[in-house]
Each structure stands twice: as structure tokens, then as C-alpha cells.
Backbone as CSV, one residue per row, in Angstrom:
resi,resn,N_x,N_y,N_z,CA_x,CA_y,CA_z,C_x,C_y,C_z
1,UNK,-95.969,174.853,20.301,-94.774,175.535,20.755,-93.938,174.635,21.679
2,UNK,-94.766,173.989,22.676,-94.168,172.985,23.629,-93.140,171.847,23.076
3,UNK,-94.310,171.425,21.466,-93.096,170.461,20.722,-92.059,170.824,20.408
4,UNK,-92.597,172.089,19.471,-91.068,172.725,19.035,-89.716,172.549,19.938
5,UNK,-90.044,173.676,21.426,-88.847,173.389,22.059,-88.545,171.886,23.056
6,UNK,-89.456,171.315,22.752,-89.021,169.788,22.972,-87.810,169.207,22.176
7,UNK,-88.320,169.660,21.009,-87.563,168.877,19.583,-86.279,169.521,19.511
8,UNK,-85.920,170.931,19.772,-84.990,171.509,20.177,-83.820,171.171,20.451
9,UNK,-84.575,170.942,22.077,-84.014,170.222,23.430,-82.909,168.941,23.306
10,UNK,-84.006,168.162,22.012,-83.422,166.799,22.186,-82.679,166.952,20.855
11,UNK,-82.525,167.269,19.707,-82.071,167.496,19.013,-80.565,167.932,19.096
12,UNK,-80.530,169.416,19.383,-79.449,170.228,19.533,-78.028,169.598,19.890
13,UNK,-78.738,169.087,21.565,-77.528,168.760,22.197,-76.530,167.337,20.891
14,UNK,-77.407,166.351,20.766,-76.979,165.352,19.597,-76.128,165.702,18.667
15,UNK,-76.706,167.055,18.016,-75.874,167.545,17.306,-74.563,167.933,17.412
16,UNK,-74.378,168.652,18.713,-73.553,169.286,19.031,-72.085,168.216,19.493
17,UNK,-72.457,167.014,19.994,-71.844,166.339,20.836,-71.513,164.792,19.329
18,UNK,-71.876,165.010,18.477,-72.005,164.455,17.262,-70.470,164.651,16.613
19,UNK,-70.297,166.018,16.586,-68.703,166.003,15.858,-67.627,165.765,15.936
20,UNK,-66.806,164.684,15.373,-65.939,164.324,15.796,-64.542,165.397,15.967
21,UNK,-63.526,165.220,16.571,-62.396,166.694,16.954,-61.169,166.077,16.101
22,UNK,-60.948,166.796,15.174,-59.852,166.241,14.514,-58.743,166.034,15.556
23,UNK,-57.825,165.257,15.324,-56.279,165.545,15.570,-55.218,165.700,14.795
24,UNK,-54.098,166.430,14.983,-52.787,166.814,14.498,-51.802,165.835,14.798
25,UNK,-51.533,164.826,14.312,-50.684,164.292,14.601,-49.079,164.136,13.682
26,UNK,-48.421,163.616,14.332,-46.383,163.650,13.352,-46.002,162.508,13.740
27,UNK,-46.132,161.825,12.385,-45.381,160.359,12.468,-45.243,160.183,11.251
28,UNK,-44.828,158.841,10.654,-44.398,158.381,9.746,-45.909,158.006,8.228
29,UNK,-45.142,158.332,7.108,-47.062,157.660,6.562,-46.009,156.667,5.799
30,UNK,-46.466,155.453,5.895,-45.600,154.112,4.852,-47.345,153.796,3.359
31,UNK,-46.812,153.294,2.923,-48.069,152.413,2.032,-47.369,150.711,1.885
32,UNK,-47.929,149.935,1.876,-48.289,148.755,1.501,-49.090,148.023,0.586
33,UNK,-48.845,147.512,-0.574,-50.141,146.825,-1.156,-51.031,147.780,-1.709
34,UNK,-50.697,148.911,-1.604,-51.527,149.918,-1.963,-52.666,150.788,-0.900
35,UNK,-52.301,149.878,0.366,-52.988,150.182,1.735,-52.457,151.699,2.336
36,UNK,-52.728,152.711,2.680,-51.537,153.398,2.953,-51.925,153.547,4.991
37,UNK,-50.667,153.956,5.562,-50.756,153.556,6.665,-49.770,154.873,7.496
38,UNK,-50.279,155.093,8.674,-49.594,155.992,9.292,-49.276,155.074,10.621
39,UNK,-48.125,155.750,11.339,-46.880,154.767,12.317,-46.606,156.042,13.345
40,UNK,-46.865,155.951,14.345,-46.137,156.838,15.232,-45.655,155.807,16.603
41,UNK,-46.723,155.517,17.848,-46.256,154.338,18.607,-46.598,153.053,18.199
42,UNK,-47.905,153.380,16.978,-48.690,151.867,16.406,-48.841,152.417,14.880
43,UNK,-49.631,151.431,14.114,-49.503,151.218,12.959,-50.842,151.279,12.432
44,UNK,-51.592,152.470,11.938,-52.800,152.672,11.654,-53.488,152.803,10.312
45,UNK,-54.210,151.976,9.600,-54.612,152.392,8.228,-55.597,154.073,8.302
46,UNK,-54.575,153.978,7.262,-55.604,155.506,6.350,-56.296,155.474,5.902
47,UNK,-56.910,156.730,5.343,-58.026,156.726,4.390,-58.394,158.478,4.227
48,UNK,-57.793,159.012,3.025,-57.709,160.217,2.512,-58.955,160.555,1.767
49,UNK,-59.740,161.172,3.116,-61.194,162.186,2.586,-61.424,163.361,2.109
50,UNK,-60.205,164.031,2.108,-60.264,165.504,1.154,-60.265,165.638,-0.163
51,UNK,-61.200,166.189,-0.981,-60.453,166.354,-2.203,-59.196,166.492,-2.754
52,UNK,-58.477,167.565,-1.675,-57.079,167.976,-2.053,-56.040,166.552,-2.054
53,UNK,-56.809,165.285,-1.565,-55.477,164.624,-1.271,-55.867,163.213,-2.033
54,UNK,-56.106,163.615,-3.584,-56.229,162.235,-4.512,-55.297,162.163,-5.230
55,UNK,-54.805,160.868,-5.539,-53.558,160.314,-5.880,-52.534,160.211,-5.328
56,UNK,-52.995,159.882,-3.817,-52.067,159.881,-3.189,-51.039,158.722,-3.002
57,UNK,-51.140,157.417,-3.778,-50.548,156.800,-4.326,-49.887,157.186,-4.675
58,UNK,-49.927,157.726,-6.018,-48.862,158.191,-6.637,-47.707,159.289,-6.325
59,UNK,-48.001,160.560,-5.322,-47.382,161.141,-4.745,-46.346,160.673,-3.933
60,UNK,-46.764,159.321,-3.103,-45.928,158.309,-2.038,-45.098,158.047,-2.829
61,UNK,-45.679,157.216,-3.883,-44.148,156.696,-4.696,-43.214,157.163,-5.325
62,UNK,-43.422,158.767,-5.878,-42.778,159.809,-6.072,-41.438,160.178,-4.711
63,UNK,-42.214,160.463,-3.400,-41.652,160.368,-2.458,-40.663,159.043,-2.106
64,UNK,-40.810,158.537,-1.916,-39.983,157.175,-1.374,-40.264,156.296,-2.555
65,UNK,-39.349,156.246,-3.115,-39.166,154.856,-4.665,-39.355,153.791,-3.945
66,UNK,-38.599,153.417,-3.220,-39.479,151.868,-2.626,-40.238,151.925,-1.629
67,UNK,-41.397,151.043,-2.306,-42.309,151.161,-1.623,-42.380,150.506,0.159
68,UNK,-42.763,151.059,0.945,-42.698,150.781,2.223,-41.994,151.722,3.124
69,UNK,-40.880,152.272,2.353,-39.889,153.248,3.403,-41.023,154.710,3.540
70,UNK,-40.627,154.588,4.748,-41.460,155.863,5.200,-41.223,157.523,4.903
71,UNK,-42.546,158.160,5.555,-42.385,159.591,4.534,-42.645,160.346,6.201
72,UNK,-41.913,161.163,6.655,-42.481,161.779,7.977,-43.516,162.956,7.428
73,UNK,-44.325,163.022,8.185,-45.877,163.731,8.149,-46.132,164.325,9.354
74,UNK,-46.539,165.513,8.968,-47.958,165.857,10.170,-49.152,165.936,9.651
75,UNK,-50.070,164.672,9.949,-51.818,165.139,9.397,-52.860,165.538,10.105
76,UNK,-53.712,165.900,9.981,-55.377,165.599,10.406,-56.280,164.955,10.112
77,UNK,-56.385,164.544,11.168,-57.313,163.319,11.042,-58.124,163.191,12.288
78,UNK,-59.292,162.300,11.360,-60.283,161.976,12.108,-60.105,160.392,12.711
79,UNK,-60.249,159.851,14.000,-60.109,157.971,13.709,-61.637,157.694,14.202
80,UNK,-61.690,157.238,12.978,-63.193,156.078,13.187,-63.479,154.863,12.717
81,UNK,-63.690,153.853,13.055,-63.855,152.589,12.556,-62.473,151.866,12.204
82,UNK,-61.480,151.920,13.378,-60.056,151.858,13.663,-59.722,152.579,12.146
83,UNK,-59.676,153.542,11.520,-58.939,154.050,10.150,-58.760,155.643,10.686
84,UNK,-57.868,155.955,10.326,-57.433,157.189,10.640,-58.508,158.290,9.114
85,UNK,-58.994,158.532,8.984,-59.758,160.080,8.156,-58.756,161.092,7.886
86,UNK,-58.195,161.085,7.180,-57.092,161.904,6.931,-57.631,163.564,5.797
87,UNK,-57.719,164.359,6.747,-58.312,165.435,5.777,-57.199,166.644,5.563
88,UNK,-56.134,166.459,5.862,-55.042,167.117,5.564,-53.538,166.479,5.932
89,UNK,-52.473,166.626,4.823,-51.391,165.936,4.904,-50.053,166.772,4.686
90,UNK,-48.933,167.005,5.181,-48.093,167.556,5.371,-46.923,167.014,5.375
91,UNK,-45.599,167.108,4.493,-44.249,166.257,4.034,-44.064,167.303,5.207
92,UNK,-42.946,166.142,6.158,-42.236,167.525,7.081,-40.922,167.687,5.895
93,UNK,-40.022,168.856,6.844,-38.930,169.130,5.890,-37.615,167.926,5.926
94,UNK,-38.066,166.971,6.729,-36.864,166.061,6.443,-37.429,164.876,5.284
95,UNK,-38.922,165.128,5.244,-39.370,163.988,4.242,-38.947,162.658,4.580
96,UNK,-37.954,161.725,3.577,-37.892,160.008,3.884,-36.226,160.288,4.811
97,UNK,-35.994,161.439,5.749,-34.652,160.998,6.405,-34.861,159.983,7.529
């Protein structure tokens, strides 16, 4: 019993303190090279982990014909391993103004 709530103890908290907190952020998403990248005071690579958000290539270029001009966004995301985790993506209503 003693182990049990040993294992608990040490366990739990790990867990708990383990998850990363998304953020909401509104800035610009550009692509490059096929890299795609979000811009608000700095310039951060992406990386789109939701199901909902494959082909997202192709959506960008739909959005902005040349490639590079920016698309304004609000996403969520996770940043780890300097890359932004992007698990939700949002055209604001001005899109490439």
C-alpha cells in the first residue's frame, strides 16, 4: 500500500505539470520553400498537428498566389523545440489585406 501511494505521489504531480498550455495567438502565417511560418514581433516555423489542418500548402497558395505574402491568422499553438505546434488555424476577416 505504502508503494502504491509512493508511486502516486511521484507520478501524479509529473503528470500534471507535463502539459504543455496552448496559446492563441494573431499574426501573420507566410510559407517559404514550402516551410510555413508564422510572424507577429519574430518569425517562427510551424508545424500543423491536427488532422483538420492537412494540405495546408495548398490552402496558402489558394490564399495568397504569391508565395510569401502573408495571410493574417489567429492560431493555437503549442511552441516546442523553437516550432510553433499549430493545432488550430483561423483566416481573420481581412485575410492577405
Amino acid at each position: 500500500m505504502i508503494r502504491i501511494l509512493l508511486l502516486l505521489f511521484l507520478i501524479v504531480p509529473s503528470l500534471l505539470f507535463s502539459q504543455e498550455k496552448a496559446d492563441t495567438l494573431d499574426g501573420w502565417w507566410t510559407m517559404n520553400q514550402d516551410i510555413h511560418y508564422f510572424e507577429d514581433q519574430s518569425l517562427i516555423e510551424m508545424e500543423f498537428v491536427s488532422d483538420d489542418l492537412f494540405d495546408m500548402g495548398i490552402i496558402y497558395k489558394e490564399l495568397a498566389p504569391d508565395q510569401g505574402s502573408p495571410v493574417q491568422v489567429t492560431i493555437v499553438a503549442v511552441l516546442r523545440d523553437e516550432k510553433l505546434r499549430v493545432t488550430q488555424l483561423d483566416v481573420s476577416p481581412q485575410g492577405c489585406d
